[in-house]
DSSP file (Angstrom, degrees, kcal/mol; ACC not computed):
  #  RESIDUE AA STRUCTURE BP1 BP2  ACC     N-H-->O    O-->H-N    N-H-->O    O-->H-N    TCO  KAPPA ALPHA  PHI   PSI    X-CA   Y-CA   Z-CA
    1    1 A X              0   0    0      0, 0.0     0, 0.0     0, 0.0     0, 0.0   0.000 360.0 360.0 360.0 123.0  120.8   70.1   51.9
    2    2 A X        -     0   0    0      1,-0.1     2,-0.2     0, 0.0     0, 0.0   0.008 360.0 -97.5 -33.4 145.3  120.4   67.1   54.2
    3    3 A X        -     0   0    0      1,-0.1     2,-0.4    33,-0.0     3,-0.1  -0.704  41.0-116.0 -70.7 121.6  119.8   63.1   52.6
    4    4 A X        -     0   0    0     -2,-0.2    33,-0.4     1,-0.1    32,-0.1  -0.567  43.5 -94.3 -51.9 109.8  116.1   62.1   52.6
    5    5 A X        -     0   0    0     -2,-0.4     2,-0.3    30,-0.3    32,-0.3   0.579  38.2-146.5   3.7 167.8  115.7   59.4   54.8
    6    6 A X        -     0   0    0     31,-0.2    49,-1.2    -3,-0.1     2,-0.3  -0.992   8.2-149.6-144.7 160.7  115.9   56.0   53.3
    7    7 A X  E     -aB  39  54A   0     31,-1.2    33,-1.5    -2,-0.3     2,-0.3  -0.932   3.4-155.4-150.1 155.2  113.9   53.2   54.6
    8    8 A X  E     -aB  40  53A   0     45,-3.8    45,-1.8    -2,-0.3     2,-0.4  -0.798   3.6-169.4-129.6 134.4  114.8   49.2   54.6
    9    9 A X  E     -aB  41  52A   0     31,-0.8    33,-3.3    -2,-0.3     2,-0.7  -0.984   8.9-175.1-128.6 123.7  112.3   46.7   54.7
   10   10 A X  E     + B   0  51A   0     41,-7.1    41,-1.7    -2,-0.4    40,-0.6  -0.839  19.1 155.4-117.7 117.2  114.0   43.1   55.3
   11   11 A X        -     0   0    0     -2,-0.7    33,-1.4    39,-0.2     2,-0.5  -0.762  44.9 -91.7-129.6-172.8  111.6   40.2   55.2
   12   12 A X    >>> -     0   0    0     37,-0.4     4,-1.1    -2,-0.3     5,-0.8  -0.844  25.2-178.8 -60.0  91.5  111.3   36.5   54.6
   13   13 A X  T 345S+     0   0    0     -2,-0.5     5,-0.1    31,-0.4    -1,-0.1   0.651  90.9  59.4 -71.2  -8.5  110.4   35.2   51.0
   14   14 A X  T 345S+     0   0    0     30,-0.2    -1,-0.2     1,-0.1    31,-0.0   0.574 102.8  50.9 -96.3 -10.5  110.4   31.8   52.1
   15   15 A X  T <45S-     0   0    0     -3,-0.5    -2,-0.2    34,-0.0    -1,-0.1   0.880 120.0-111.9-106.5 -62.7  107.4   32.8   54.8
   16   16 A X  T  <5S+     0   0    0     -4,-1.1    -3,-0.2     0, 0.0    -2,-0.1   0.513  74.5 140.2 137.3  63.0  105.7   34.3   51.7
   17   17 A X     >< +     0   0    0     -5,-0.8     4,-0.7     2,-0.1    -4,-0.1   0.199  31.7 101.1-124.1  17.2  106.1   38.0   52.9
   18   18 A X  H  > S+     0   0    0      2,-0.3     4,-2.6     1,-0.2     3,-0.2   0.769  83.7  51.1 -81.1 -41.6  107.0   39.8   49.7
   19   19 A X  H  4 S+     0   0    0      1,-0.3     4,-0.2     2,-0.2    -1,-0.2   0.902 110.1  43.5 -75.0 -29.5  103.4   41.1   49.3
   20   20 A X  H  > S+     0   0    0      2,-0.2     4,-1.3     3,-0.2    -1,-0.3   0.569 116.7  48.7 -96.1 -18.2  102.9   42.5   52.6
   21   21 A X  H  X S+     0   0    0     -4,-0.7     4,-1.6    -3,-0.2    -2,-0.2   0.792 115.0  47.8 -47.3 -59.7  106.8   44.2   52.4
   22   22 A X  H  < S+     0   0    0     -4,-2.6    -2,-0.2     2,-0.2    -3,-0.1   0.478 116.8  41.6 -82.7  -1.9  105.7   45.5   48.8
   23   23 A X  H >> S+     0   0    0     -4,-0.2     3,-1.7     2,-0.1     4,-1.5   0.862 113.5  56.6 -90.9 -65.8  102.1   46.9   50.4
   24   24 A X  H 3X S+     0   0    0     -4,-1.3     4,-1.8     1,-0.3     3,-0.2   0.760 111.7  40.9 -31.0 -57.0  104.1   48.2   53.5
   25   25 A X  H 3X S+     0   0    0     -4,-1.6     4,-1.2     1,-0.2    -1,-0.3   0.380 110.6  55.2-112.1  20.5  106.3   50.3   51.4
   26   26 A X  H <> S+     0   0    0     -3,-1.7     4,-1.9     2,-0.2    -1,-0.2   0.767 107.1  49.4 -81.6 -33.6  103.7   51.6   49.0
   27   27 A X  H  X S+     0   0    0     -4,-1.5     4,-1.7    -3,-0.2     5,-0.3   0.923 108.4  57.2 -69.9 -55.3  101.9   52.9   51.6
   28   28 A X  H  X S+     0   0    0     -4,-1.8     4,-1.4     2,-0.2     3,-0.2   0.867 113.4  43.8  -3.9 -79.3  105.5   54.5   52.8
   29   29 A X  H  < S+     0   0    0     -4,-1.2    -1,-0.2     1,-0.3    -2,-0.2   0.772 108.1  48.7 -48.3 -46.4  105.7   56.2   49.6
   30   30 A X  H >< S+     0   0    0     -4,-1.9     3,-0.8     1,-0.2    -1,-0.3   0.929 118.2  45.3 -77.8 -29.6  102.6   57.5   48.9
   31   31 A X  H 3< S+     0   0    0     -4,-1.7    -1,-0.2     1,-0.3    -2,-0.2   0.749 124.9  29.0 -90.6 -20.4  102.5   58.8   52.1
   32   32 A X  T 3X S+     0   0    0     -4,-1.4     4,-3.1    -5,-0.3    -1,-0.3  -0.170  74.8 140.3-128.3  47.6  106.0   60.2   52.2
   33   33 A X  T <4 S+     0   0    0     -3,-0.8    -1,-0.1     1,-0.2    -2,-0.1   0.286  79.4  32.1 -94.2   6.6  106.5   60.9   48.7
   34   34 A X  T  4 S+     0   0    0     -3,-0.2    -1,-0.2    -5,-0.1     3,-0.1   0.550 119.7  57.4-129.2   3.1  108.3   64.0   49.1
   35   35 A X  T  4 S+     0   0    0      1,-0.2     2,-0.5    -6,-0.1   -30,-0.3   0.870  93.3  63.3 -87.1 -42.5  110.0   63.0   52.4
   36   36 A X     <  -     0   0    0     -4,-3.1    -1,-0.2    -7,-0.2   -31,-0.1  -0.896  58.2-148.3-111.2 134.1  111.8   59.9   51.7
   37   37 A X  S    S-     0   0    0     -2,-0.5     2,-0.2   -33,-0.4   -31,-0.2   0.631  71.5 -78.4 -22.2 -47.0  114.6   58.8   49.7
   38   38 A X        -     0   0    0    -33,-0.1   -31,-1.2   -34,-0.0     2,-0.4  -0.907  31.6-100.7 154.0 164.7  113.1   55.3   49.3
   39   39 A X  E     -a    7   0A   0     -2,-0.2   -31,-0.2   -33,-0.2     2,-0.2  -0.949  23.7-145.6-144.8 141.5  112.5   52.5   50.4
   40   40 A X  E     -a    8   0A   0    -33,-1.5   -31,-0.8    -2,-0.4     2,-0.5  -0.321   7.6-147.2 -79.9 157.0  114.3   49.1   49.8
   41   41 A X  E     -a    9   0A   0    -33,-0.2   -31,-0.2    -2,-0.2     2,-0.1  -0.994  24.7-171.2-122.7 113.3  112.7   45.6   49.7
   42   42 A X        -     0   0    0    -33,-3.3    -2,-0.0    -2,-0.5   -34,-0.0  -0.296  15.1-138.7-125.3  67.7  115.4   43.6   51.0
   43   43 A X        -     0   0    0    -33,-0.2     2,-0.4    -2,-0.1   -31,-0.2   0.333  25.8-133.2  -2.4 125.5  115.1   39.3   50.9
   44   44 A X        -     0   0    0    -33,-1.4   -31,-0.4     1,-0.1   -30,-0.2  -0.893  18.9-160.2-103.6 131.2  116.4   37.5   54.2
   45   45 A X  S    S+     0   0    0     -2,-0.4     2,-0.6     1,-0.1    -1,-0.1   0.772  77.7  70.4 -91.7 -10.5  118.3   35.1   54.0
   46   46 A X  S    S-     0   0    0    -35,-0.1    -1,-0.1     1,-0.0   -34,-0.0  -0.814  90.6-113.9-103.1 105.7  117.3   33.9   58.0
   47   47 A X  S    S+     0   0    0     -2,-0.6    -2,-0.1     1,-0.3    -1,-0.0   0.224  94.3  31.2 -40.6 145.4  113.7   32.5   58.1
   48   48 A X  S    S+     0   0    0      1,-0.1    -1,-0.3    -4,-0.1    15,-0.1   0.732  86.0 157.3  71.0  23.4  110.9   34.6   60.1
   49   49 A X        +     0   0    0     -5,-0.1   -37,-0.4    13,-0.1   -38,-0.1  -0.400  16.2 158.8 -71.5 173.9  112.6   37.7   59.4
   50   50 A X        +     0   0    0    -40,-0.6    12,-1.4   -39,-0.2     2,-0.3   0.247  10.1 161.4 100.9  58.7  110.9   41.0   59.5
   51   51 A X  E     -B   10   0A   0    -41,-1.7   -41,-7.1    10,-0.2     2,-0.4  -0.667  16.5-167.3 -93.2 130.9  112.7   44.2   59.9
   52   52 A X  E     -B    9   0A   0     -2,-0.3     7,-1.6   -43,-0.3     8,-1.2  -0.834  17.6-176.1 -84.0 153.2  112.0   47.6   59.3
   53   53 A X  E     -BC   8  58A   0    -45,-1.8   -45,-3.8    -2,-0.4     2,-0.3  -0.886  28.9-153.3-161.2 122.2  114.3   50.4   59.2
   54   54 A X  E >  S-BC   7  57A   0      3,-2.2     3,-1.8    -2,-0.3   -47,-0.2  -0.852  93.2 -23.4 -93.1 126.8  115.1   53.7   59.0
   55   55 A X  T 3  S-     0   0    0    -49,-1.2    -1,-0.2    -2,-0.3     3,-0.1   0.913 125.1 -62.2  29.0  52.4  118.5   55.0   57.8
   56   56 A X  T 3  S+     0   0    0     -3,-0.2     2,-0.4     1,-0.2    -1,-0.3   0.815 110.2 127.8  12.6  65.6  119.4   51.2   59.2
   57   57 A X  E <   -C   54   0A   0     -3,-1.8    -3,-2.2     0, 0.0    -1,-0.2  -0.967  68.1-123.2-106.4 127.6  118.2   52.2   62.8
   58   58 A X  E     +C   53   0A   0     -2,-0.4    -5,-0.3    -5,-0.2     3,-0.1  -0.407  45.9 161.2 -56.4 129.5  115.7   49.3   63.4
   59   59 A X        +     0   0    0     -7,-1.6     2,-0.2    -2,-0.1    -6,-0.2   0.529  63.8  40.0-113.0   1.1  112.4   50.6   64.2
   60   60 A X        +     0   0    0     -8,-1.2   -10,-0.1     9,-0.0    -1,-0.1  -0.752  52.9 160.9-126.1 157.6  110.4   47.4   63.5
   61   61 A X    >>  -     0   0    0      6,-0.3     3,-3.9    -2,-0.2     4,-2.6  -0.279  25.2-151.3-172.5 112.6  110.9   43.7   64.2
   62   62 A X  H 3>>S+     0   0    0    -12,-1.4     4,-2.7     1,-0.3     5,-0.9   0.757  91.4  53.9 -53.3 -25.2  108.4   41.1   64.2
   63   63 A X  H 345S+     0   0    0      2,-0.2    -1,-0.3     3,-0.2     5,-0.1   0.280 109.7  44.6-120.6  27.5  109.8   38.9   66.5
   64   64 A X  H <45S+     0   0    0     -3,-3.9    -2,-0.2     3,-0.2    -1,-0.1   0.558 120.3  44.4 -85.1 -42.1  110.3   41.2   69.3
   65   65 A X  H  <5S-     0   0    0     -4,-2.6    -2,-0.2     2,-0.2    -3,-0.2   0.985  98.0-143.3 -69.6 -70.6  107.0   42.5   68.6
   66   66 A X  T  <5S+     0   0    0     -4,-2.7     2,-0.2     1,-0.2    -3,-0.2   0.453  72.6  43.2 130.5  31.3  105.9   39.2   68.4
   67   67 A X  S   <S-     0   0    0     -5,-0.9     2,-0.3    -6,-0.2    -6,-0.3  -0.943  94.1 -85.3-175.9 175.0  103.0   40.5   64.9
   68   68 A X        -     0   0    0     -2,-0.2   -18,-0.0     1,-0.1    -8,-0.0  -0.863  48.7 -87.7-110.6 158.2  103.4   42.4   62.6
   69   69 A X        -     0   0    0     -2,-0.3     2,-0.2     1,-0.1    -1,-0.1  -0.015  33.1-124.7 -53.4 168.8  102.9   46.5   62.5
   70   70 A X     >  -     0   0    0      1,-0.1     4,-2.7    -3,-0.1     5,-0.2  -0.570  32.1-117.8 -80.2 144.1   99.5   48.1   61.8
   71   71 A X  H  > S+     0   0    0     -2,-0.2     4,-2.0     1,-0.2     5,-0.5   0.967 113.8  54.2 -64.0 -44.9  100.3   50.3   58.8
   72   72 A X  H  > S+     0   0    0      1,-0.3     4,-0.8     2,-0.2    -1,-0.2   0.807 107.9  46.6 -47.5 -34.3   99.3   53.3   61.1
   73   73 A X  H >> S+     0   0    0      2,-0.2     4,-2.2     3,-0.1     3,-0.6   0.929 113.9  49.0 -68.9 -67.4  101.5   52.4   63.6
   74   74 A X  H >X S+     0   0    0     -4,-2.7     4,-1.9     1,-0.2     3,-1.2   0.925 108.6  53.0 -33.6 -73.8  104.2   51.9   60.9
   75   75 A X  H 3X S+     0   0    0     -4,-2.0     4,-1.2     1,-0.3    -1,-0.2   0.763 108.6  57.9 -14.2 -56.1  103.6   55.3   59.4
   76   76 A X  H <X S+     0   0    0     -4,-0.8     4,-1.6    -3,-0.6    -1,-0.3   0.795 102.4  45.9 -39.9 -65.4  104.0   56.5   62.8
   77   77 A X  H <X S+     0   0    0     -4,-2.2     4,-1.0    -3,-1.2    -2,-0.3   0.813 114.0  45.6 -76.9 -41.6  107.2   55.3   63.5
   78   78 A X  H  X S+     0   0    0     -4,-1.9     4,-1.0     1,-0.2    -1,-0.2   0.573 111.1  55.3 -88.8  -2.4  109.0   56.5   60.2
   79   79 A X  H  X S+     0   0    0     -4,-1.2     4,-1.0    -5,-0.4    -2,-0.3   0.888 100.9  59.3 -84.3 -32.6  107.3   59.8   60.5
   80   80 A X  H  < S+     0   0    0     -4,-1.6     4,-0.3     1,-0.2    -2,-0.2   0.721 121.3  24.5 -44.3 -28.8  108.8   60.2   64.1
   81   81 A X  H  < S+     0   0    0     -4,-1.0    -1,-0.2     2,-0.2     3,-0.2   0.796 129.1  43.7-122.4 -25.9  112.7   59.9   62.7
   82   82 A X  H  < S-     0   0    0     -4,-1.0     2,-0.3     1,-0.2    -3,-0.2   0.975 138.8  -5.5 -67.6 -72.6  112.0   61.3   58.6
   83   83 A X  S >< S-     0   0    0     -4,-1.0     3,-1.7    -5,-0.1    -1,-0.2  -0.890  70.7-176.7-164.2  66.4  109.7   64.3   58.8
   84   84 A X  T 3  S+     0   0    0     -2,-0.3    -4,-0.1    -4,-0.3    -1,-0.1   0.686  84.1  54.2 -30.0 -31.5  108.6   64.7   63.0
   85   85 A X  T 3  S+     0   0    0     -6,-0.1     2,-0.4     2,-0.1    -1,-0.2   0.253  80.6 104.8-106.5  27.5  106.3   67.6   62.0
   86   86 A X    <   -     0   0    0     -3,-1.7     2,-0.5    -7,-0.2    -3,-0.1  -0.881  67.6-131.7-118.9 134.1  104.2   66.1   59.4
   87   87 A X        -     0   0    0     -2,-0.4     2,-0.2     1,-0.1     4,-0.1  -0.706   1.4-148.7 -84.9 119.7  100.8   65.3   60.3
   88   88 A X    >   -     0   0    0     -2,-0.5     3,-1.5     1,-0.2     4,-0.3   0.156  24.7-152.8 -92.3  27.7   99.6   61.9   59.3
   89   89 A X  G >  S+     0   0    0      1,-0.3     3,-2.9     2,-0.2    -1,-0.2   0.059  78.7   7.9  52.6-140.3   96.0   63.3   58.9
   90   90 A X  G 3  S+     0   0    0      1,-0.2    -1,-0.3     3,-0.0    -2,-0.1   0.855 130.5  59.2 -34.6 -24.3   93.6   59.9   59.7
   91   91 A X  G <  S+     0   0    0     -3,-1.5    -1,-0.2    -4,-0.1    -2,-0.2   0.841  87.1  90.3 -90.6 -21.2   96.5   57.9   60.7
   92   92 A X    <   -     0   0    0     -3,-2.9   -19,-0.0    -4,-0.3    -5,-0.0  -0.489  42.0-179.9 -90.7 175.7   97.6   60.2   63.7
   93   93 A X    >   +     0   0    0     -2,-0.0     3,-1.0     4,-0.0    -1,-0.2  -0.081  46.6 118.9-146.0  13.9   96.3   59.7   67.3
   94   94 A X  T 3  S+     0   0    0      1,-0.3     2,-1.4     2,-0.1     3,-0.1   0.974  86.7  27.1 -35.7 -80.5   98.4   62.7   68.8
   95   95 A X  T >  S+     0   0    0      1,-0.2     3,-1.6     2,-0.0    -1,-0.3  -0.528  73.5 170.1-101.9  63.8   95.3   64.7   70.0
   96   96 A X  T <   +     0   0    0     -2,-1.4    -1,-0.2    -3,-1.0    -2,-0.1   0.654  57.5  91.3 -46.5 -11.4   92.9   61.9   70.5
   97   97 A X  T 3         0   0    0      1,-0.2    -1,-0.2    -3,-0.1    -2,-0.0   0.736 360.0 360.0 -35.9 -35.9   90.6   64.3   72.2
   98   98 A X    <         0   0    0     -3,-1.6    -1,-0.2     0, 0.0    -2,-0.1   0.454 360.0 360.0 -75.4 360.0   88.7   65.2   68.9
């Protein structure tokens, strides 16, 4: 059997980003509670930090992006490389038609 995904959230304590990291990967969880390994909380030691990751491939970084994600957007991205065929109910925008 394949390894569940894992997923690394590296932020800034010093910016005061520990709550929004620990929100970010609750939301992670409940939503991908049978999909992902985990997800790490990781302290940065270089100010303005804000990485996400999956199986450390970046999928996030706040100052390329230049914000932070939307959870939905987040959601998004780590269902696209964990679990591609799981439907994120309210949060997806696949078939905006409806």
């Amino acid at each position: 059997m394949m390894k569940k995904p894992s997923v690394t959230i590296e932020y800034c304590p010093k910016c005061g980003w520990l709550l929004r990291s620990a929100y970010f990967a609750q939301e992670l969880l409940t939503t991908f509670s049978e999909e992902l390994e985990g997800v790490t909380l990781k302290p940065s030691e270089t100010s303005g930090t804000f990485y996400v990751s999956v199986n450390n491939k970046l999928i996030f970084d706040r100052k390329t992006e230049n914000r932070f994600p939307e959870i939905k957007e987040l959601k998004q991205l780590v269902r696209d490389i964990a679990c591609p065929d799981k439907n994120l109910g309210h949060s997806e925008n696949r078939n905006s038609s409806i």
